[in-house]
N, C-alpha and C positions, 0 to 999 in steps of 0.2 A: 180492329186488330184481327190477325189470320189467325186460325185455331193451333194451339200448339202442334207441332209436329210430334207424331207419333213411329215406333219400330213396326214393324210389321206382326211382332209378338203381344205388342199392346200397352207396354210401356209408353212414356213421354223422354223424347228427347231431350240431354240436358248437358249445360256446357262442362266440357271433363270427363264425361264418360270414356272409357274404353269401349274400342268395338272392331270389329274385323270388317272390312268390306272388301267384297270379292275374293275372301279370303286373305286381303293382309293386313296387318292391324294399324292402330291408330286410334285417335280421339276425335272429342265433337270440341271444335276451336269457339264458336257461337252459335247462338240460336238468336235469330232474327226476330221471329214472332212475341218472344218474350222478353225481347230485350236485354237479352244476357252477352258479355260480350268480356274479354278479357281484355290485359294491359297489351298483351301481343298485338292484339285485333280491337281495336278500340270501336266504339260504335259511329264516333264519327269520320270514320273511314267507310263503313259498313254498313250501315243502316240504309242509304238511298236503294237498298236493293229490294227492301219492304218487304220480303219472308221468305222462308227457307232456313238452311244452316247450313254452315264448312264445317268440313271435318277435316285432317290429316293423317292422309292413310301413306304406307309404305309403297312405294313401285307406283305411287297415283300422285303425290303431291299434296296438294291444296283441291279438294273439292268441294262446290256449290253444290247443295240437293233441294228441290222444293220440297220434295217428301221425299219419305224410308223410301227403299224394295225389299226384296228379298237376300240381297246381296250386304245389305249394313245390318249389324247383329250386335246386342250388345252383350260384352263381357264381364264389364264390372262399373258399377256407379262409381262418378269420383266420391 
C-alpha cells in the first residue's frame, strides 16, 4: 500500500476535509491509499486507480491528485 497522502503543511489527507485549492474551495471526496471512500464515490468505482485522492473544488470540478502541492490547503477537518 502507497504512503498516505500528506498537505504540504504536514497533515494527512483525509476523506471530508475542507480545503481551498488554487484558491477555491471544496473537499477531499477519497483517499485512495487508505481506502477511504464515501457512498457518492464508492471504491468499487475507484480503487483500480491505486493512489492518490479526488477532491471537489469550485471552478475545477472533480479532481485526481497523486500528492498535495502548494495549491491544496486545508481549512477544516470533517
Amino acid at each position: 500500500m502507497e504512503p498516505t497522502p500528506s498537505y504540504a503543511s504536514g497533515g494527512a489527507i483525509r476523506i471530508g476535509d475542507r480545503i481551498t485549492y488554487a484558491g477555491n474551495t471544496g473537499r477531499v471526496v477519497f483517499v485512495i491509499n487508505t481506502r477511504s471512500f464515501s457512498d457518492a464515490y464508492p471504491e468499487e468505482e475507484w480503487s483500480y486507480l491505486e493512489r492518490g485522492f479526488m477532491i471537489e473544488a469550485e471552478g475545477y470540478g472533480r479532481v485526481l491528485l497523486d500528492e498535495a502541492d502548494e495549491d491544496l490547503i486545508l481549512i477544516e477537518r470533517a
